[in-house]
ZAMI-276885 format. One record per residue: x, y, z of N, C-alpha, C in turn. Coordinates in nm, 3 decimals, m for minus. Each point is the difference from the previous one (the first is absolute). Layout:
N
{neast: X | nnorth: Y | nup: Z | caeast: X | canorth: Y | caup: Z | ceast: X | cnorth: Y | cup: Z}
...
***
This chain:
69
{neast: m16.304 | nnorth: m7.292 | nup: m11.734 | caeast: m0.083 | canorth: 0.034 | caup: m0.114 | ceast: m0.076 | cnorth: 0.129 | cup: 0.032}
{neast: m0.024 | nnorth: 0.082 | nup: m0.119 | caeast: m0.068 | canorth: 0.118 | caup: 0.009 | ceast: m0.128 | cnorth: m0.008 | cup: 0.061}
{neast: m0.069 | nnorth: 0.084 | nup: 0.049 | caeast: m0.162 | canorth: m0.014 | caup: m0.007 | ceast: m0.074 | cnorth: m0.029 | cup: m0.109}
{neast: 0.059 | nnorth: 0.084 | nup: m0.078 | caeast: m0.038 | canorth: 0.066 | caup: m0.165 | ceast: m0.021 | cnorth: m0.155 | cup: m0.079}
{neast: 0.101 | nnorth: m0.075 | nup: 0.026 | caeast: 0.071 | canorth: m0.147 | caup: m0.010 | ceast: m0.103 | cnorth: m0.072 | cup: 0.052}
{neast: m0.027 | nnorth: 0.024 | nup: 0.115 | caeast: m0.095 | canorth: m0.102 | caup: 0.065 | ceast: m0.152 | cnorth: m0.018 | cup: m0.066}
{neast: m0.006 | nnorth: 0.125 | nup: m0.031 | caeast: m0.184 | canorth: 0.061 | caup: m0.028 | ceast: 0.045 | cnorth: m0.101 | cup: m0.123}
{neast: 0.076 | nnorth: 0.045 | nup: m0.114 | caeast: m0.020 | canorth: m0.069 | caup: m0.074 | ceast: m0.018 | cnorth: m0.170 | cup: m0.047}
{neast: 0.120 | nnorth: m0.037 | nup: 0.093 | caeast: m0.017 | canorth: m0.174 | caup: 0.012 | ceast: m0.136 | cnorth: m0.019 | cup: 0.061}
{neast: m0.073 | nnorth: 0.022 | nup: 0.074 | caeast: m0.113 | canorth: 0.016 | caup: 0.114 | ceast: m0.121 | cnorth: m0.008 | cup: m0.133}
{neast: 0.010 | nnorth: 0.130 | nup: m0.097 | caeast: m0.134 | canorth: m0.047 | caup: m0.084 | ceast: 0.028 | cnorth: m0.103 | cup: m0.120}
{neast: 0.170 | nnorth: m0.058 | nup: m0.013 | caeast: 0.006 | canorth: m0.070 | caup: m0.118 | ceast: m0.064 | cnorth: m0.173 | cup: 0.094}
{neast: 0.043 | nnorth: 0.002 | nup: 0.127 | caeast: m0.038 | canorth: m0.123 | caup: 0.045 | ceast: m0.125 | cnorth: m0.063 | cup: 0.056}
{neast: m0.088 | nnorth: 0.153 | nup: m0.037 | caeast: m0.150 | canorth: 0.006 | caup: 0.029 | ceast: m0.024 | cnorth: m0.014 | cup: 0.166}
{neast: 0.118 | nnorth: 0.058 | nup: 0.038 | caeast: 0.017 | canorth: 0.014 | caup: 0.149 | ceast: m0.067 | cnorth: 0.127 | cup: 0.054}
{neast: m0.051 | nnorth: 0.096 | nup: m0.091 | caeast: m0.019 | canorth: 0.134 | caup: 0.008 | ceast: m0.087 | cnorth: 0.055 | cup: m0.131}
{neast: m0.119 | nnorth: m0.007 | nup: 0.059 | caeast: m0.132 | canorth: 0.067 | caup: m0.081 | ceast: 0.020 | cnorth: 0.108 | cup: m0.068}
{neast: m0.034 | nnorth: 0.052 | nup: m0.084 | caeast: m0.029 | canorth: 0.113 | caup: m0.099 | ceast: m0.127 | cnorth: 0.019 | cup: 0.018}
{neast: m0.071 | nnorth: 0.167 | nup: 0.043 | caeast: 0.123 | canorth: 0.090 | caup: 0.086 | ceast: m0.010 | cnorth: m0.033 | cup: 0.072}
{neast: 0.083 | nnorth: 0.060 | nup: 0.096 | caeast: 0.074 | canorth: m0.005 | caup: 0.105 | ceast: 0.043 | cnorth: 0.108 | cup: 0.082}
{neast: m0.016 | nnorth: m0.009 | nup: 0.131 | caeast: 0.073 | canorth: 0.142 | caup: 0.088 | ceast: 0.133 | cnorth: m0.019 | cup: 0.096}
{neast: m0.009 | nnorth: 0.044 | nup: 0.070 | caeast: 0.147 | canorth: 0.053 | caup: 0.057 | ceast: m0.022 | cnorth: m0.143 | cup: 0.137}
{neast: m0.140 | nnorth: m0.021 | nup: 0.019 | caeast: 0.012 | canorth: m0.095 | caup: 0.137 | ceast: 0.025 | cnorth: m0.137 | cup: m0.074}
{neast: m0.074 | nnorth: m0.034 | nup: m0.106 | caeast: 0.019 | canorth: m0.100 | caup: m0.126 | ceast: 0.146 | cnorth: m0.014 | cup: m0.016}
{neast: 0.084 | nnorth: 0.083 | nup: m0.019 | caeast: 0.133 | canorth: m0.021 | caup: m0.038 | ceast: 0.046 | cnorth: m0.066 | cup: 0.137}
{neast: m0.040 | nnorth: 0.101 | nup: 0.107 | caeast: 0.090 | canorth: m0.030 | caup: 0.154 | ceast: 0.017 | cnorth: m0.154 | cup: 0.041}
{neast: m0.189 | nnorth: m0.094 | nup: m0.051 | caeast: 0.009 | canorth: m0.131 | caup: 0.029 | ceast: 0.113 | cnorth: m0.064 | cup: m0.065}
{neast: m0.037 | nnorth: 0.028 | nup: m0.154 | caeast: 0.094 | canorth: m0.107 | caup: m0.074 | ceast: 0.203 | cnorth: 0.063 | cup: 0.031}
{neast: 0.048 | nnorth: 0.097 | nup: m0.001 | caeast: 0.111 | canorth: 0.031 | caup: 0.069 | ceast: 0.044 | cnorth: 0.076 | cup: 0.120}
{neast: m0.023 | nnorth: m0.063 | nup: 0.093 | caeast: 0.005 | canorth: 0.097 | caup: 0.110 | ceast: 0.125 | cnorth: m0.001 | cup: 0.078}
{neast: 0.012 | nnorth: 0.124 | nup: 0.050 | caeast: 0.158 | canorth: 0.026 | caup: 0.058 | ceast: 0.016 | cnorth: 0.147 | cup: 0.012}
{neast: m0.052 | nnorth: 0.059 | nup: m0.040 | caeast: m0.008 | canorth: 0.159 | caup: m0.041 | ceast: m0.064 | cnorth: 0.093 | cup: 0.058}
{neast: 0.038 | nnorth: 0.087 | nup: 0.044 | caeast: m0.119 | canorth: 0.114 | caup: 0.080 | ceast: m0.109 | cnorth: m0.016 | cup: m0.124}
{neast: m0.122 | nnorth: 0.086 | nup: 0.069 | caeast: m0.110 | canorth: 0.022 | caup: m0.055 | ceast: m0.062 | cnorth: 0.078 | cup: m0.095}
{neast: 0.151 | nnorth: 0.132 | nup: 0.007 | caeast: m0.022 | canorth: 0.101 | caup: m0.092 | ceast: 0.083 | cnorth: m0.024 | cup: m0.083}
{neast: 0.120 | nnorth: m0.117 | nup: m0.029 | caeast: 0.051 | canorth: m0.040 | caup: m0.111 | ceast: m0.094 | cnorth: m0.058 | cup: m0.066}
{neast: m0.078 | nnorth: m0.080 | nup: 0.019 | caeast: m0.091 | canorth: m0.066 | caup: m0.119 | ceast: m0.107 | cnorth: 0.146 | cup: m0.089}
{neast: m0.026 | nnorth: 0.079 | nup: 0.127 | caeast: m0.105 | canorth: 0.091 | caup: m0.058 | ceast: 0.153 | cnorth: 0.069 | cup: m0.139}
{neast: 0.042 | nnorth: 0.073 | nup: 0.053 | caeast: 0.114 | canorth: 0.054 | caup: m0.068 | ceast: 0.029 | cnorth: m0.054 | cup: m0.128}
{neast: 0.062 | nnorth: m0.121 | nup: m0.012 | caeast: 0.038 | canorth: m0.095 | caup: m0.057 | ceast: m0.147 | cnorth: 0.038 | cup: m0.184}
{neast: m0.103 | nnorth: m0.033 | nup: 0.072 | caeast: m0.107 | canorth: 0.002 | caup: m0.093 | ceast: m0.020 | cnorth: 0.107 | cup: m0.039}
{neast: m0.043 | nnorth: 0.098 | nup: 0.053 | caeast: 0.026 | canorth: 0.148 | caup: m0.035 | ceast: 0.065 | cnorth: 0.084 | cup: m0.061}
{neast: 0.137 | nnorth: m0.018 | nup: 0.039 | caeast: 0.126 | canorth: 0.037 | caup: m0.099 | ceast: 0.034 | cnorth: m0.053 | cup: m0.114}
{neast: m0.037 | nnorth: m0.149 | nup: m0.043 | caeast: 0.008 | canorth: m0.036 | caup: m0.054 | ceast: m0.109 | cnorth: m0.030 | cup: m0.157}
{neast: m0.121 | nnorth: 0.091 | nup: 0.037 | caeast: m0.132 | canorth: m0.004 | caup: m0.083 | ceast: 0.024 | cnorth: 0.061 | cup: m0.090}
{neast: m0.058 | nnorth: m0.049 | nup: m0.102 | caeast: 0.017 | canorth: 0.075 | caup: m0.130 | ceast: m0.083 | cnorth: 0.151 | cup: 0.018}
{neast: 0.096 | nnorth: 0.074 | nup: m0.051 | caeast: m0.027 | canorth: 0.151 | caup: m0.024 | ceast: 0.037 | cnorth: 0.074 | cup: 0.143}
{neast: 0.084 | nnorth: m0.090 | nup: 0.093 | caeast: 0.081 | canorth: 0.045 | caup: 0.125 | ceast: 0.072 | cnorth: 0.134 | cup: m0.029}
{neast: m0.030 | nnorth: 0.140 | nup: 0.098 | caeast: 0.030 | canorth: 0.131 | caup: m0.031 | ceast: 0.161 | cnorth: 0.008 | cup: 0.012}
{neast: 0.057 | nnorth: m0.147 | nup: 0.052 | caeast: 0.177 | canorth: 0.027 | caup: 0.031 | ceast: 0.041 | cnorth: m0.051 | cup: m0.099}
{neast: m0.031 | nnorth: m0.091 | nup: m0.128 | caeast: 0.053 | canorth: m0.016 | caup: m0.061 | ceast: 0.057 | cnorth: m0.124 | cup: 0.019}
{neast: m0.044 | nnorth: m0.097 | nup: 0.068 | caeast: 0.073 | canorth: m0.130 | caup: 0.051 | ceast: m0.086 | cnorth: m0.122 | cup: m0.100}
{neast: 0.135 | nnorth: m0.083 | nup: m0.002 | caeast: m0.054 | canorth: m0.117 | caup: m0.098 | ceast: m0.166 | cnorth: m0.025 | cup: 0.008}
{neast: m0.070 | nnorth: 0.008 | nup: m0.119 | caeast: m0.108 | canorth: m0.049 | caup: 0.082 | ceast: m0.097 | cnorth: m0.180 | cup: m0.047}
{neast: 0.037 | nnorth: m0.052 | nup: 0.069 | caeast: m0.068 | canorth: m0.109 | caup: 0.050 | ceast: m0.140 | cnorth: m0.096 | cup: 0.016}
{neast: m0.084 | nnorth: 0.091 | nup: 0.049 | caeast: m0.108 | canorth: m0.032 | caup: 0.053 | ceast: m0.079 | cnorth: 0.124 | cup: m0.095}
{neast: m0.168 | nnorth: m0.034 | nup: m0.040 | caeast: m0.128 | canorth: 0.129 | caup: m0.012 | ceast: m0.045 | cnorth: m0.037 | cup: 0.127}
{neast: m0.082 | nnorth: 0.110 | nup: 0.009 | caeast: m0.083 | canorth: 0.021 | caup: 0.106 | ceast: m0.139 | cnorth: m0.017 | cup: m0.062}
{neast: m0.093 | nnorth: m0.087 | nup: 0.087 | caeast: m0.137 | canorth: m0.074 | caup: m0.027 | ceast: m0.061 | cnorth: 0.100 | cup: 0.060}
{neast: 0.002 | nnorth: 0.010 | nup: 0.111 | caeast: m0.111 | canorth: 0.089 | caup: 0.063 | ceast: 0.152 | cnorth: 0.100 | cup: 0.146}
{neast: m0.103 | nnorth: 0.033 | nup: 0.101 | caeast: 0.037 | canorth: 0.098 | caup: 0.107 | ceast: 0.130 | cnorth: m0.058 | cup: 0.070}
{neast: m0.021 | nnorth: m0.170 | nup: 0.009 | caeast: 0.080 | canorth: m0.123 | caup: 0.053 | ceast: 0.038 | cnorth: m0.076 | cup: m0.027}
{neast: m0.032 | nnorth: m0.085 | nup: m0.136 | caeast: 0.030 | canorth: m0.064 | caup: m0.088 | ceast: 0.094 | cnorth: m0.003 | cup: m0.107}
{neast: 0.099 | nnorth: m0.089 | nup: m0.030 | caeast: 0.081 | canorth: 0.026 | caup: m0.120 | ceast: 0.021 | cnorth: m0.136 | cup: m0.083}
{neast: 0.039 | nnorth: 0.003 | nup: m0.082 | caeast: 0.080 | canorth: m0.096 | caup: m0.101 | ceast: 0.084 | cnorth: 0.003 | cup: m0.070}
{neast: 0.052 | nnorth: m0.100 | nup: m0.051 | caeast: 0.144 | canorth: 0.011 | caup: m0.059 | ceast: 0.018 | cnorth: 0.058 | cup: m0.106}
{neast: 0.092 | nnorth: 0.069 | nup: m0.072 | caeast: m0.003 | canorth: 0.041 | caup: m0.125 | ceast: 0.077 | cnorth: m0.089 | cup: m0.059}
{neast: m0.078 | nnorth: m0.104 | nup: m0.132 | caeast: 0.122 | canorth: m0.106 | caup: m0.027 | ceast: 0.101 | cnorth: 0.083 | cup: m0.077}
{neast: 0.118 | nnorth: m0.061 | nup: m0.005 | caeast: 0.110 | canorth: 0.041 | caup: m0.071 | ceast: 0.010 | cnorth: m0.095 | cup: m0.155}
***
């Protein structure tokens, strides 16, 4: 399963707080270097400068949440 995958089952099973950061994610799926989770959230934030699906807003400096679909 994706990360992307994981974050999401993680806040549907109330396994994973809103917001949330990159060490937050690491508990509930861990397996992953450290700069995949940062990455992961980053690239993936709404209004991301690459243009990648985006996923998650950004709450504050560290913090994110889901963007529902």
């Amino acid at each position: 399963m994706s990360l992307l995958k994981n974050i999401r089952e993680a806040v549907a099973k109330g396994k994973l707080k809103e917001p949330f950061n990159w060490r937050d994610v690491k508990r509930v799926s861990p397996g992953y270097a450290d700069k995949t989770y940062k990455l992961v959230l980053v690239h993936h934030r709404k209004g991301n400068p690459i243009k990648r699906p985006e996923h998650f807003a950004r709450v504050d400096k560290e913090h994110f949440r889901l963007i529902k679909k």
